[in-house]
C-alpha positions as CSV (number, residue, x, y, z in Angstrom):
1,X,14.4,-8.4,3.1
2,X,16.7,-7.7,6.0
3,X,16.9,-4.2,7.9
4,X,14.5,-1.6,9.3
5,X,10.8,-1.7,7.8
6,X,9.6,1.9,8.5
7,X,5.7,2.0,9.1
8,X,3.8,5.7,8.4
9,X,1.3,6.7,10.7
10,X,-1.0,9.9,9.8
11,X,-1.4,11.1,13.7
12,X,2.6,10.9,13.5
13,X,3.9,12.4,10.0
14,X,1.1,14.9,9.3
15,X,0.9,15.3,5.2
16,X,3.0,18.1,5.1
17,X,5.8,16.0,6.9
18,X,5.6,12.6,5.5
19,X,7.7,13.1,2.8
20,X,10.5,15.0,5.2
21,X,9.9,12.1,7.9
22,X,10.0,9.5,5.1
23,X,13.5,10.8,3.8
24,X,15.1,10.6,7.2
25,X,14.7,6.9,7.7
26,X,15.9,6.3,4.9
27,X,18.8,8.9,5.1
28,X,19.6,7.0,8.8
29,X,19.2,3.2,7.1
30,X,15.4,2.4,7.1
31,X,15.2,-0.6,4.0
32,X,11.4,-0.5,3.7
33,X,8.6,1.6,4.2
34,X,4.9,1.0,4.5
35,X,2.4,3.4,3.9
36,X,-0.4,2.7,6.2
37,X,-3.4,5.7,6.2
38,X,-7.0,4.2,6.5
39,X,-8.6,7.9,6.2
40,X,-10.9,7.8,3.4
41,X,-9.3,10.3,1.0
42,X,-8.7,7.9,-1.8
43,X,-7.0,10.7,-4.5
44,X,-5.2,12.4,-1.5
45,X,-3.5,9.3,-0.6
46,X,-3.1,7.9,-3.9
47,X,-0.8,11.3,-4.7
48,X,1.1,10.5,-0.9
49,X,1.8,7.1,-1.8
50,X,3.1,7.7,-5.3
51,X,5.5,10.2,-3.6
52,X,6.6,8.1,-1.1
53,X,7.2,5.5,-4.2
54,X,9.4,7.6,-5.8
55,X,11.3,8.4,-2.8
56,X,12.2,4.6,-2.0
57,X,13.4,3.8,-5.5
58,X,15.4,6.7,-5.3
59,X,17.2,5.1,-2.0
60,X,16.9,1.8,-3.2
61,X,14.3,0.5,-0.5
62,X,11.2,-1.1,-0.8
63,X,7.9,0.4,-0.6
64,X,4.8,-1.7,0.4
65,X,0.8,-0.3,1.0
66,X,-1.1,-1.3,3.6
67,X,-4.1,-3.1,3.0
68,X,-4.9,-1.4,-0.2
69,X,-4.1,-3.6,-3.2
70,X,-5.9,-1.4,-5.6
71,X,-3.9,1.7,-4.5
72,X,-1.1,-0.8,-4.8
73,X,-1.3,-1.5,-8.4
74,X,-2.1,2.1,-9.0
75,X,1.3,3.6,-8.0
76,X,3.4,1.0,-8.8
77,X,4.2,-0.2,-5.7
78,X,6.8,-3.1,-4.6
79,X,4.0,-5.0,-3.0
80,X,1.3,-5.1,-0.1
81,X,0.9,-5.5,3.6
82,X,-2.5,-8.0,4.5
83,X,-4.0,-8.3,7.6
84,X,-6.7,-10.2,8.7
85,X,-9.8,-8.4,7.4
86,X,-8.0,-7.7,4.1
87,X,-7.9,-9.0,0.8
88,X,-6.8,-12.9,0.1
89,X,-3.3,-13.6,-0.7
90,X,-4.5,-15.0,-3.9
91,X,-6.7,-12.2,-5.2
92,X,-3.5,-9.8,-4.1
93,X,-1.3,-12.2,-6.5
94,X,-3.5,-12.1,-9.5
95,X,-4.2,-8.1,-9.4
96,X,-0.5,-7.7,-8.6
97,X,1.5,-9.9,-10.1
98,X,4.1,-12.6,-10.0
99,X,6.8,-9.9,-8.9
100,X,5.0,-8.2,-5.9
101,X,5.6,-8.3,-2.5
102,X,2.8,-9.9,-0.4
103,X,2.7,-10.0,3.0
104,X,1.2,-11.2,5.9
105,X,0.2,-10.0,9.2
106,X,0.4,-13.4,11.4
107,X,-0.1,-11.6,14.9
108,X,1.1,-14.7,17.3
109,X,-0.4,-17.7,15.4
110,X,2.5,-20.0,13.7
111,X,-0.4,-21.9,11.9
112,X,-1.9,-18.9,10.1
113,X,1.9,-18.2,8.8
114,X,2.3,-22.2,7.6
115,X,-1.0,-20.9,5.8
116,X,0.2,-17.8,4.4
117,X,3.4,-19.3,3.1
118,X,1.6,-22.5,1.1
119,X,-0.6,-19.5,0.1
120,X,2.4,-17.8,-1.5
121,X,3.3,-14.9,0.8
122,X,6.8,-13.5,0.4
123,X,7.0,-12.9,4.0
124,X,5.1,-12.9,7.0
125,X,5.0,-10.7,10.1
126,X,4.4,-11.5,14.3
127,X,3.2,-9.3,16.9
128,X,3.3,-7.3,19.2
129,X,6.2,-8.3,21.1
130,X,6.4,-4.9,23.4
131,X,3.9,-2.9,25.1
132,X,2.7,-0.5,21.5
133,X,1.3,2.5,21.6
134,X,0.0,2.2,18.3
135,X,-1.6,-1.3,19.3
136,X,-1.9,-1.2,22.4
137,X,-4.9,-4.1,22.6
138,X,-2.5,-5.9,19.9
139,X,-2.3,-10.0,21.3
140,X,1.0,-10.8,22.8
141,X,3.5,-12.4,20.9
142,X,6.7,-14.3,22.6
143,X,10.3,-14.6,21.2
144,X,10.0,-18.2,21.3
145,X,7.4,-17.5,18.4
146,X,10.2,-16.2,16.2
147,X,12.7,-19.3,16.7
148,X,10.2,-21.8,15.9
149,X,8.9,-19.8,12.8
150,X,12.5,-19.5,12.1
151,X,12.8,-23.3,12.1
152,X,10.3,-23.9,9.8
153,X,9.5,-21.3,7.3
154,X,11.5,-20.4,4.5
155,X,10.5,-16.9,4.4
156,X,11.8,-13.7,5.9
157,X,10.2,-12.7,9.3
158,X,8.9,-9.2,10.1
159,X,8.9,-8.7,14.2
160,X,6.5,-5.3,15.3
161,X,5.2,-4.3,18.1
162,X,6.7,-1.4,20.7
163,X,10.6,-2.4,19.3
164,X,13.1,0.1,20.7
165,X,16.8,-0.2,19.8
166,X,16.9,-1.3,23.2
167,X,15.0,-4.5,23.1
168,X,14.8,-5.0,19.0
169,X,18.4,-7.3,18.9
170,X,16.6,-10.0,21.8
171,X,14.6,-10.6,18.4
172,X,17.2,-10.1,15.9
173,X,18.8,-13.3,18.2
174,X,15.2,-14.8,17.7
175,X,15.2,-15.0,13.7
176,X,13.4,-11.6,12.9
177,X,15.0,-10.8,9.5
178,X,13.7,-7.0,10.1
179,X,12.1,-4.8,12.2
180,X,8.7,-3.1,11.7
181,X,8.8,0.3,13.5
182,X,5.9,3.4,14.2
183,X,6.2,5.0,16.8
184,X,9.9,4.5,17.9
185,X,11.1,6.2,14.9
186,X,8.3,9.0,13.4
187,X,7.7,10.1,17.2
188,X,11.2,10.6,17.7
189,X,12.7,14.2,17.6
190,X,15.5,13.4,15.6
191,X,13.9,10.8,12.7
192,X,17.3,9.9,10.8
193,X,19.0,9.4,14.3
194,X,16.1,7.2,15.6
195,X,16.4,4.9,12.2
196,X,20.4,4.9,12.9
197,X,20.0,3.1,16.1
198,X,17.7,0.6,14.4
199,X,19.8,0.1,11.6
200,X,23.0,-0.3,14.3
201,X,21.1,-3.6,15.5
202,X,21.5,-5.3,12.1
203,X,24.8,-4.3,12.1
204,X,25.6,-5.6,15.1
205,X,24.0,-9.1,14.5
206,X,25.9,-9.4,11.2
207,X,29.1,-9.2,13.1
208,X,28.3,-12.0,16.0
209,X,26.9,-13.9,13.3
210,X,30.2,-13.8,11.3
């Protein structure tokens, strides 16, 4: 898991536009996408989300649900996104299988991600770091945060929280392995040239890292 991890957001990509949003992340480098709708429309977003399916296999990126491992396993997605209110990582495992994706929101508590990892999450994600306007009462999480997770745990690190291209490489240089973006790329006129500047971070680290 390395690159931009693209996060939908219904007030953002209206139905008729998710599909057309979806495609330009990916066109401008996005390597996963998450489809997060809480609205209560089970068969409506069960037919989104196997769309949006199809689309990442077609551009070779994963494609993860939030929260909803039944909706999940019905669509044949890569794997899930937990939070703290959702479903164990256990339960996730044995509806999903051995070869899903599970992971973990771990907001800014290092001890909740040691747990999620001996739990058997594939990868676990901190946050906010910036002021969000999706989150905005989101608890603050610090770079340091990333370098000592970094140290410790075996498993790749999603940062989110009010990333810009601007700010995103401070935690690139921290240990994020990607970069979990709403707002900063689906409210931004030009989608596919939003996700290019994202995707020009990893890019960039690559090469100082070389």
């Amino acid at each position: 898991m390395h690159g931009l991890y693209a996060i939908t957001d219904p007030d953002l990509l209206p139905d008729d536009r998710l599909v057309e949003g979806v495609t330009a992340a990916l066109a401008g480098g996005a390597r996963a996408v998450q489809f997060r709708d809480k609205r209560p429309d089970r068969a409506r977003r069960q037919a989104l989300a196997a769309q949006l399916n199809t689309l990442c296999r077609d551009h070779d990126a994963l494609f993860l649900v939030n929260d909803d491992v039944e909706l999940t396993a019905a669509v044949g997605a890569h794997g899930v996104h937990l939070g703290r209110d959702d479903p164990a990582i256990a339960a996730a495992r044995e509806r999903l299988g051995p070869q899903a994706i599970i992971g973990v929101s771990c907001y800014n508590e290092l001890e909740r991600a040691r747990r999620a990892r001996d739990g058997g999450a594939d990868y676990v994600a901190f946050g906010r770091f910036f002021p969000s306007r999706t989150k905005p009462d989101a608890v603050q999480a610090g770079a340091e945060l990333l370098r000592a997770a970094r140290r410790e745990l075996d498993l790749p690190l999603v940062a989110i929280g009010g990333i810009t291209p601007e700010n995103g490489g401070s935690l690139l240089a921290a240990g994020a392995d990607m970069l979990a973006v709403i707002h900063g790329l689906f409210g931004a006129a030009d989608i596919e040239a939003a996700a290019r500047r994202y995707a020009a971070l990893f890019a960039e680290e690559t090469s100082r890292n070389r």
